[in-house]
C-alpha positions in Angstrom: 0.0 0.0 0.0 1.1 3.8 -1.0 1.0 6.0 1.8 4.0 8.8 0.2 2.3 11.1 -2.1 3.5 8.5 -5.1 1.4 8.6 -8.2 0.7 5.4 -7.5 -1.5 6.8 -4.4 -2.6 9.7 -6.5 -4.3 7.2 -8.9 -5.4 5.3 -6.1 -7.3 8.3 -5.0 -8.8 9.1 -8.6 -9.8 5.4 -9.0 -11.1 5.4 -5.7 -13.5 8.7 -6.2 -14.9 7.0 -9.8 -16.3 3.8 -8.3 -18.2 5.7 -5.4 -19.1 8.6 -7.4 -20.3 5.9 -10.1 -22.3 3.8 -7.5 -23.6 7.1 -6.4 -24.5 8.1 -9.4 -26.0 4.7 -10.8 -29.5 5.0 -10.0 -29.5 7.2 -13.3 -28.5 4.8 -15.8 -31.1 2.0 -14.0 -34.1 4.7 -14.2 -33.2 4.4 -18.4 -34.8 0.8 -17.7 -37.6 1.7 -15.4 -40.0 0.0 -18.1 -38.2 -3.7 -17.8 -38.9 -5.7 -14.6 -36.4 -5.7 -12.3 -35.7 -9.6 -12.5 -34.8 -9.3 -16.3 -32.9 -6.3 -16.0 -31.1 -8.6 -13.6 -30.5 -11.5 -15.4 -29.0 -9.4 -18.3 -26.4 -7.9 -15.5 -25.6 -11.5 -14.7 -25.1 -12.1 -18.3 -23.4 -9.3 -19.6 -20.8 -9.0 -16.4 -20.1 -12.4 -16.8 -18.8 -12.0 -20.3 -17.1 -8.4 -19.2 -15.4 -10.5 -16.6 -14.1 -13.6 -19.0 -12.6 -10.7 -21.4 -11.1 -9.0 -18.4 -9.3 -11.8 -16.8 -8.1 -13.7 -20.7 -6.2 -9.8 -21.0 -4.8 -10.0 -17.2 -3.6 -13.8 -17.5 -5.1 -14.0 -14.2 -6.9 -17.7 -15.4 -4.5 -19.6 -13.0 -6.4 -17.8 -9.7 -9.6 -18.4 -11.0 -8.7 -22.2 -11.3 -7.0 -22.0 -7.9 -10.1 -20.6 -5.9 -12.5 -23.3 -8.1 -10.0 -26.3 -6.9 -10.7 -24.8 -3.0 -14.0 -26.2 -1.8 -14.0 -23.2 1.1 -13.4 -20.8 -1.6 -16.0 -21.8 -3.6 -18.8 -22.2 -1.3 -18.1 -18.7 0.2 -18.2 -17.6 -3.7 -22.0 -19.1 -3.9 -23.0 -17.9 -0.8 -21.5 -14.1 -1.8 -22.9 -14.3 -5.3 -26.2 -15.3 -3.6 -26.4 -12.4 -1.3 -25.2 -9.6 -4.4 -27.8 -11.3 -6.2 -30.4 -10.1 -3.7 -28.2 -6.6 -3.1 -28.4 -5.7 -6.8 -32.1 -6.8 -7.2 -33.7 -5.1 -4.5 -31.4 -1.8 -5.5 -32.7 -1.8 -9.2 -36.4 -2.5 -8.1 -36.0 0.0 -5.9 -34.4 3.2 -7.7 -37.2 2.3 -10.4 -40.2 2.1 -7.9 -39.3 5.8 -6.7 -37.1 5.1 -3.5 -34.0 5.7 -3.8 -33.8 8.1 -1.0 -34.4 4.7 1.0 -31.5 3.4 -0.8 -29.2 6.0 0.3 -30.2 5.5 4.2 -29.2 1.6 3.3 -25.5 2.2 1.9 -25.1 5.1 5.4 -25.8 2.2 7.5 -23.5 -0.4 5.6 -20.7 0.9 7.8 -22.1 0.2 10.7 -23.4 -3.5 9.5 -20.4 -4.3 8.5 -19.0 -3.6 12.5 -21.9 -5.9 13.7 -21.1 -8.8 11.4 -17.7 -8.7 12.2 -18.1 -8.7 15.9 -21.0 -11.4 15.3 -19.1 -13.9 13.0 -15.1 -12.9 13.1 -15.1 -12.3 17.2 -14.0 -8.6 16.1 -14.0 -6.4 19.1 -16.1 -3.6 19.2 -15.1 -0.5 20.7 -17.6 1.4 23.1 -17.8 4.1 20.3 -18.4 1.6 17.8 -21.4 -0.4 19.9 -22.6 3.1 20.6 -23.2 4.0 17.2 -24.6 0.6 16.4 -27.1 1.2 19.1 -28.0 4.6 17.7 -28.6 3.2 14.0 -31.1 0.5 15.6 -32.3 3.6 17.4 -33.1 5.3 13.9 -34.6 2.2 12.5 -36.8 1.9 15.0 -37.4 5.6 15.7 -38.1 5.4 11.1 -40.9 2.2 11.8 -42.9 3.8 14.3 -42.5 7.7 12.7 -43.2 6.7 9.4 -45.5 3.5 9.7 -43.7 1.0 8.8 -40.1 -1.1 8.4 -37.7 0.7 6.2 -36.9 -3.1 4.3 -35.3 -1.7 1.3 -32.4 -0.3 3.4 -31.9 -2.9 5.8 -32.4 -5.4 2.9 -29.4 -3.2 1.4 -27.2 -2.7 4.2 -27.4 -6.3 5.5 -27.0 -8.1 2.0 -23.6 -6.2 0.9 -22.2 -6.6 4.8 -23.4 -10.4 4.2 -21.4 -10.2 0.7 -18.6 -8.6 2.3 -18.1 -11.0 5.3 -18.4 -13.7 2.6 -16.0 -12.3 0.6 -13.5 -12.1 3.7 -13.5 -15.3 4.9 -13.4 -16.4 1.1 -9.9 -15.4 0.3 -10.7 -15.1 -3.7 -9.4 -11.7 -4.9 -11.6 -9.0 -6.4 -11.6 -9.8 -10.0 -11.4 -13.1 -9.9 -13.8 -13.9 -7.0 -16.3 -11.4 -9.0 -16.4 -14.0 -12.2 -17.1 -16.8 -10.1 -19.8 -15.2 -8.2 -21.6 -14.0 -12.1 -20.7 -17.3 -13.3 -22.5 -19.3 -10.0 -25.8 -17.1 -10.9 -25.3 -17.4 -14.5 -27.5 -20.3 -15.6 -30.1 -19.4 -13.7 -30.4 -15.7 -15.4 -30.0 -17.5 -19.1 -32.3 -19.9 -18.7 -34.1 -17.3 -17.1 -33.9 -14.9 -20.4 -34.7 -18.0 -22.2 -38.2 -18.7 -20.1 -38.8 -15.2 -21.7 -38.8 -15.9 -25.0 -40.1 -13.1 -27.0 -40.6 -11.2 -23.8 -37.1 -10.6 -23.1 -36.7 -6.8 -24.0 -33.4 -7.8 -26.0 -34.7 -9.6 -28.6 -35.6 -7.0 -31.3 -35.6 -4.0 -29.3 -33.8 -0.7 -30.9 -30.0 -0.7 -30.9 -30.2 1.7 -27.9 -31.9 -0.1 -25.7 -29.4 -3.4 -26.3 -26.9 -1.3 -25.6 -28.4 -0.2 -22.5 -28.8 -3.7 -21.5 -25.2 -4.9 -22.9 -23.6 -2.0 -20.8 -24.7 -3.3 -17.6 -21.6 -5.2 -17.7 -19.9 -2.6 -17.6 -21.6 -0.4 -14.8 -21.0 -3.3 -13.1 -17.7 -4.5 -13.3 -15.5 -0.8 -13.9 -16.3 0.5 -10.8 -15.0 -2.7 -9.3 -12.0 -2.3 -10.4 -11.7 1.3 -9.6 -12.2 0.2 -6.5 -10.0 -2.9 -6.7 -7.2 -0.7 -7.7 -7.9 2.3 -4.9 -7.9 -0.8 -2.2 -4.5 -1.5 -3.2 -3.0 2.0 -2.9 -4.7 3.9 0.2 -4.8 3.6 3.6 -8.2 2.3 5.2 -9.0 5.5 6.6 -9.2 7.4 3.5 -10.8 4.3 1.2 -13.7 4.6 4.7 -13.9 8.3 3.7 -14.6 7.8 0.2 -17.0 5.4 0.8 -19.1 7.7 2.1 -19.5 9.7 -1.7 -21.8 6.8 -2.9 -24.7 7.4 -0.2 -24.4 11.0 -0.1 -24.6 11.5 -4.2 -27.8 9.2 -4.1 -29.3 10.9 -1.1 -29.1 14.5 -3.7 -30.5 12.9 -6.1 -33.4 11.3 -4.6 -34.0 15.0 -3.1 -32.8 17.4 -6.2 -33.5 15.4 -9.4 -36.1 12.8 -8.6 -38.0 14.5 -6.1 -39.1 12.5 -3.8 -40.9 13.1 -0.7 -38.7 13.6 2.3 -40.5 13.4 5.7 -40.1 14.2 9.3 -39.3 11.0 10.1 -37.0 10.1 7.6 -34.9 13.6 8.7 -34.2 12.6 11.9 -33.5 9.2 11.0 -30.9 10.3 8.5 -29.8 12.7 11.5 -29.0 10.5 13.6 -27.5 8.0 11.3 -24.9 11.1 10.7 -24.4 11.4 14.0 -23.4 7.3 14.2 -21.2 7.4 11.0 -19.4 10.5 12.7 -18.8 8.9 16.3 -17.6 5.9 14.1 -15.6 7.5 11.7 -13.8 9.7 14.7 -13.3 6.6 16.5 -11.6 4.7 13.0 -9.1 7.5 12.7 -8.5 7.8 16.3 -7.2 3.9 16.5 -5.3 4.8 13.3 -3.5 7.3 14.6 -2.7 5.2 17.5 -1.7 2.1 16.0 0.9 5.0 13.6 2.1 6.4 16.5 2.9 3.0 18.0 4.3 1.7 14.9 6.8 4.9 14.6 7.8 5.0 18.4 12.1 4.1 18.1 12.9 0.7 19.4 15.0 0.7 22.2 18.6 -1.5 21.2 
């Protein structure tokens, strides 16, 4: 990792602000498919970031991991499980940006931070800090304050939040690296999104639609796959700290657009509840850097001969 100023960091940084700003900024390019149902725009993504994947990995040479992870019976069943849960992530985020909720969507990706603590201390024994369970505690508090307020479970964003920390922890424990473990997961879920398409027949949307529109559909490959390496790449060349900060773009560029170019309705109760899910994200984030700085200042102390 480049902590120096190098241009590898530099690039690390650009990288790392495209994929967030991107995922941020996604909910655009799935409201260009509002008319398709969410399952077969979901298939096609399957499809489409599958082949993306094969073409990326043939130029990288990187066949020999791929085959390695397959030959690892832990690796693979964590890559089924994790290509099971960003199966549900990516379906219920598509439904959802085209049934008029991505606001929801944004409160979802805020609280991933904090779901990703609770899974860790649940499954990985990770400690958690005071500061930590405190902010836990106070995103259960806005999810329950948002049920009660608003009249009923905010589903989409726990669905959200708890299905990527699920596809995170299984990506952990997995040990497959980004690209590679990304094919396998689109290829586990591939045959059931072609035969799938195929059950369609002549309602699949591809089949003799305009050029535009199987372009659309083709590109979701693409959406889906360049960010990740953006991200792959920005993971490799910043500290954690700053890749926590960044994270932060994606939520925050969906939240303005649900307000300022979709225009949906934003409530009492879902102010507060974003409020205090601020509040969480900033006891947790001031409690991330504090422990970095510590664990710096440790590492840089002189050692006594």
């Amino acid at each position: 990792m480049n902590n120096d100023g190098s241009p590898h960091q530099s690039s690390g940084l650009l990288a790392g602000v495209a994929a967030f700003v991107t995922w941020g900024l996604v909910p655009i390019y799935w409201k260009l498919l509002r008319f398709i149902p969410a399952k077969e725009i979901l298939a096609h993504r399957f499809v489409w970031t599958s082949l993306f994947m094969v073409l990326l990995l043939s130029w990288q040479g990187r066949w020999p991991e791929v085959r390695g992870n397959v030959r690892s019976l832990r690796t693979a069943l964590f890559c089924v499980a994790s290509g099971a849960a960003i199966a549900i992530n990516w379906f219920v985020f598509i439904w959802a940006v085209n049934a008029g909720h991505v606001l929801e969507t944004s409160l979802g990706y805020f609280m991933s931070p904090l779901v990703n603590v609770l899974l860790g201390g649940l499954f990985l024994h990770e400690r958690l800090t005071r500061p930590q369970l405190l902010a836990v505690l106070l995103a259960a508090g806005a999810v329950a304050f948002l049920t009660f307020g608003f009249g009923r479970l905010p589903w989409i964003a726990l669905s959200l939040c708890f299905s990527f920390g699920f596809y995170g922890l299984f990506r952990k424990v997995s040990g497959a690296a980004p690209i590679p473990g990304q094919f396998l997961e689109t290829t586990i879920i591939l045959p059931f999104a072609v035969g799938f398409l195929i059950w369609l027949g002549g309602g699949n949307h591809f089949r003799g639609s305009a050029p535009g529109l199987a372009l659309l559909l083709v590109s979701t490959g693409l959406v889906t796959a360049l960010p990740l390496i953006w991200f792959a790449h920005a993971a490799r060349n910043l500290r954690l700290t700053t890749l926590g900060f960044l994270q932060y773009l994606s939520p925050t560029c969906s939240f303005f657009l649900s307000l300022f170019v979709f225009h949906e309705p934003f409530r009492r109760a879902q102010f507060v509840t974003f409020v205090v899910i601020w509040i969480a994200l900033a006891i947790f984030t001031a409690d991330a850097v504090l422990r970095w700085r510590s664990a710096t200042s440790r590492a840089l102390e002189p050692v006594e001969m």
